[in-house]
C-alpha positions in Angstrom: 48.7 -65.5 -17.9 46.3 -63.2 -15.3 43.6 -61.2 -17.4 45.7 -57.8 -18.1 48.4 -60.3 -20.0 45.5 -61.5 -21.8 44.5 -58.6 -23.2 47.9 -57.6 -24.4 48.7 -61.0 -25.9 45.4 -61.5 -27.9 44.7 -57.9 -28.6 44.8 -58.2 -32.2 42.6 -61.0 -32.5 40.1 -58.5 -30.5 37.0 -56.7 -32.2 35.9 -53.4 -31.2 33.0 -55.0 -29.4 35.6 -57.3 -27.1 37.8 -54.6 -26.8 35.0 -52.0 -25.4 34.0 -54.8 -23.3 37.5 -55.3 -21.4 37.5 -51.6 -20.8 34.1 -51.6 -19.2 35.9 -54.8 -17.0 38.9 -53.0 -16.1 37.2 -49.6 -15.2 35.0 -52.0 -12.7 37.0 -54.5 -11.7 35.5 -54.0 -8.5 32.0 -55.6 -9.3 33.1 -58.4 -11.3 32.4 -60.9 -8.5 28.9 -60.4 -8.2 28.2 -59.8 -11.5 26.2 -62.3 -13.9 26.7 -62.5 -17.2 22.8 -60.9 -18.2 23.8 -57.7 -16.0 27.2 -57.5 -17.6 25.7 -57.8 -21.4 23.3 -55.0 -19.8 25.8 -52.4 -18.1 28.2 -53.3 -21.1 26.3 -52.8 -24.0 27.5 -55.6 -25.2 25.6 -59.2 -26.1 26.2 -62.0 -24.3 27.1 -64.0 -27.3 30.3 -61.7 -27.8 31.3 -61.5 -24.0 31.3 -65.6 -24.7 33.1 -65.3 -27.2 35.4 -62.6 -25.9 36.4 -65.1 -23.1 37.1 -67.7 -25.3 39.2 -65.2 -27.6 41.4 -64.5 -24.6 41.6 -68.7 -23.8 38.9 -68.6 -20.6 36.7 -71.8 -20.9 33.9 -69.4 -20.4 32.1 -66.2 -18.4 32.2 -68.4 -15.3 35.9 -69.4 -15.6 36.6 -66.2 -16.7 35.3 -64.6 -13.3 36.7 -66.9 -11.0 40.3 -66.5 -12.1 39.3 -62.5 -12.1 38.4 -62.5 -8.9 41.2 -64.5 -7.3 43.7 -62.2 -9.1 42.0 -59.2 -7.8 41.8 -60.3 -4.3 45.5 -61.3 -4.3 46.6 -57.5 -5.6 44.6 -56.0 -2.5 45.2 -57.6 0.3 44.3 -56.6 4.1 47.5 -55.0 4.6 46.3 -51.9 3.6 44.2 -51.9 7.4 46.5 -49.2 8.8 44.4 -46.3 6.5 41.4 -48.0 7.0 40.1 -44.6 9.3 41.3 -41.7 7.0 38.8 -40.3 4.9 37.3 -42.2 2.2 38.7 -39.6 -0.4 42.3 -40.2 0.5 41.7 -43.6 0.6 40.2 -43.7 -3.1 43.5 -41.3 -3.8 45.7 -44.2 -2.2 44.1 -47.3 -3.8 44.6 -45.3 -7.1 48.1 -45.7 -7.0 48.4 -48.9 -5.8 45.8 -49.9 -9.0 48.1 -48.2 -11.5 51.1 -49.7 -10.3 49.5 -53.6 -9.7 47.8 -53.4 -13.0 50.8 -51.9 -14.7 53.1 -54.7 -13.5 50.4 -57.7 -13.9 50.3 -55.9 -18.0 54.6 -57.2 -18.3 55.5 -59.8 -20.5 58.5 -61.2 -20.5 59.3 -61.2 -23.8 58.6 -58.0 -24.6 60.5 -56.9 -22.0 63.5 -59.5 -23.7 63.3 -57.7 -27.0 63.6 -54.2 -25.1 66.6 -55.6 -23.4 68.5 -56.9 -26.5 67.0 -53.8 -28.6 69.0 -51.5 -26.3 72.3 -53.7 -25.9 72.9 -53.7 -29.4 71.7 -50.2 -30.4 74.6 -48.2 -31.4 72.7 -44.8 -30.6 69.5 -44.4 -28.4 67.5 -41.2 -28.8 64.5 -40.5 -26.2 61.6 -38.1 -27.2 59.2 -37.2 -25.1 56.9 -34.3 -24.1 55.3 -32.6 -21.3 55.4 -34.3 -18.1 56.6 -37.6 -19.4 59.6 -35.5 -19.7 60.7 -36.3 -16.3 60.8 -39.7 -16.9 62.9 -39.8 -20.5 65.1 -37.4 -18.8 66.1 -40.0 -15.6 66.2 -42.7 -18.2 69.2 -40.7 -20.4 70.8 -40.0 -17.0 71.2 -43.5 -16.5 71.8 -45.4 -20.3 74.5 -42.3 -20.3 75.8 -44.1 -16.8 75.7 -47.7 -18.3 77.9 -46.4 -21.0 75.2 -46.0 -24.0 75.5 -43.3 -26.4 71.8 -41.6 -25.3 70.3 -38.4 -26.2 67.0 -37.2 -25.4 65.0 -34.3 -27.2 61.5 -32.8 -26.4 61.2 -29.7 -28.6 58.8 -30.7 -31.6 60.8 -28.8 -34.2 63.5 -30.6 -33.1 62.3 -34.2 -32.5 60.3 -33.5 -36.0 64.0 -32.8 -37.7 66.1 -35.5 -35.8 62.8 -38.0 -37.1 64.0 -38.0 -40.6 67.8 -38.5 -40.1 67.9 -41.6 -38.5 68.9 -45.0 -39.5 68.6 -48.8 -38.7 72.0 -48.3 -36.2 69.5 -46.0 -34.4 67.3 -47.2 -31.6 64.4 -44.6 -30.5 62.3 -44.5 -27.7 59.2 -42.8 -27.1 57.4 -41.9 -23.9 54.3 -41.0 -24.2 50.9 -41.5 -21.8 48.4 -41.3 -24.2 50.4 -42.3 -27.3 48.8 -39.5 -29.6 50.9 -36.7 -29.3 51.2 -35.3 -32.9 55.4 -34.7 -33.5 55.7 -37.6 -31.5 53.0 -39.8 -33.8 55.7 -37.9 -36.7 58.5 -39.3 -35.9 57.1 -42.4 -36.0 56.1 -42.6 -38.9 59.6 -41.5 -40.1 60.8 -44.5 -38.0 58.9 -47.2 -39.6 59.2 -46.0 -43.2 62.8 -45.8 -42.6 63.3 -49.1 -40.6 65.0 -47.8 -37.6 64.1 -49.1 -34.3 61.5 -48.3 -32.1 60.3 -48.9 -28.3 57.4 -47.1 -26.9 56.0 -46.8 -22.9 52.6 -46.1 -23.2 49.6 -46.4 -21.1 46.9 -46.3 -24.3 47.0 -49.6 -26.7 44.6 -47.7 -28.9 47.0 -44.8 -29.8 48.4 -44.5 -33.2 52.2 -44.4 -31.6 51.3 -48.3 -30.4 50.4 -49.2 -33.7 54.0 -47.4 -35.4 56.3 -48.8 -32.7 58.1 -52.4 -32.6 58.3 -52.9 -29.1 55.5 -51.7 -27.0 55.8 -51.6 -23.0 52.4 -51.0 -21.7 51.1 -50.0 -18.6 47.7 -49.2 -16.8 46.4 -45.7 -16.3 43.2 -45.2 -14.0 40.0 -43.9 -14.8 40.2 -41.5 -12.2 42.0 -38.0 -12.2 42.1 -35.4 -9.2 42.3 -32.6 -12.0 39.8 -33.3 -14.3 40.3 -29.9 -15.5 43.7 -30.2 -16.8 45.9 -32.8 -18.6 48.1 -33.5 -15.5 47.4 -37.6 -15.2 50.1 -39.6 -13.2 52.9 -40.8 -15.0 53.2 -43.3 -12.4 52.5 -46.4 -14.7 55.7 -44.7 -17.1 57.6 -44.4 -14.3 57.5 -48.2 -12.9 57.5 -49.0 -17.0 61.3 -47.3 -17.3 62.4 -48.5 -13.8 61.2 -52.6 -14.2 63.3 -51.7 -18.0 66.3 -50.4 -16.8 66.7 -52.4 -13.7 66.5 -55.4 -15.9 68.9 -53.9 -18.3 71.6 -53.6 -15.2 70.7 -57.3 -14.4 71.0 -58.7 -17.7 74.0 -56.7 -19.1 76.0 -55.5 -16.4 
């Protein structure tokens, strides 16, 4: 497994003090190679008793193994063929690497079986409804298209009354799915709860393993959403990491059943 699979597989066995250490990894990923375990403890906040132990929580033989393998990931996920925009500016070049660190890290985050549950969650579903607001609606919108094209009974709703109301009538025949960046999204985080109390279903695309929907939902596809936003004034963040999260899905689907 590369670190990012790690994470996900062994997050439960995490403390808050691992856990706010791997974020401080992931947001500078870029540093780790230089990096000795004293300054990490420093720039972490973090001892260097639990970054041991953090390593060994997520099967590393230690720091040092735990960097090396780091490293060698990273340098395979950016490699020099990216020479052709070595001259633009350094801004659009930050813009670019962005997006290609949202998509690697989303796609180095899939396990394959989670992605297998999704798969057989869906084929035997006898309804699938999508909720879903805001700009993720884009995304549950071209995913109804296309169940509705493989033959699957699909709906998709992203009005809160609505989604609040369709919550409480479903049963285990259902299958919901919920897409949501941030996973926090009150009617959303609702239904949910309606969902597990009530047994039906769930699958969730997500970018935040802290969120309360991650906790609620049975199957949770999760990908990687950068630190970095070119309107910090607004809640506009890139769906990108959603969008290769329904595409790997669905693609596979096709593949698998079809």
């Amino acid at each position: 497994m590369n670190f990012e699979q790690r994470m996900q597989y062994y997050y439960n066995e995490l403390s808050s003090s691992d856990k706010h250490l791997l974020n401080y990894i992931e947001a500078h990923a870029a540093t780790m190679g230089d990096i000795s375990i004293t300054q990490l403890s420093e720039e972490a906040n973090v001892s260097t008793s639990t970054i041991v132990r953090c390593m060994k929580k997520l099967h590393y033989r230690g720091f040092t193994d735990f960097k090396f393998q780091f490293v060698s990931e990273k340098s395979q996920q950016f490699p020099e063929a990216l020479e052709k925009i070595k001259n633009i500016d350094s801004q659009i070049q930050s813009a670019i690497f962005k997006n290609q660190e949202e998509v690697t890290n989303t796609i180095n985050y899939l396990d394959s079986s989670i992605i297998e549950d999704a798969l057989v969650a869906v084929r035997y579903s006898k309804k699938i409804t999508i909720f879903a607001r805001g700009f993720s609606e884009h995304i549950s919108n071209e995913m109804t298209v296309k169940l509705q094209l493989l033959e699957k009974h699909c709906e998709e709703h992203t009005d809160p009354n609505i989604i609040r109301i369709k919550a409480k009538k479903f049963t285990r025949d259902d299958l919901v799915i919920f897409v949501s960046l941030n996973g926090e999204t009150e009617e959303l985080v609702e239904a949910a709860q309606f969902c597990k109390r009530n047994n039906v279903k769930t699958i969730l695309l997500t970018t935040n393993k802290e969120g309360r929907l991650f906790q609620l939902c049975d199957i949770n596809l999760l990908g990687y959403k950068s630190k970095q936003s070119f309107f910090p004034d607004y809640e506009v963040r890139s769906r990108l990491p959603l969008q290769v999260l329904a595409r790997i899905f669905l693609d596979a689907y096709v593949i698998r059943f079809n």
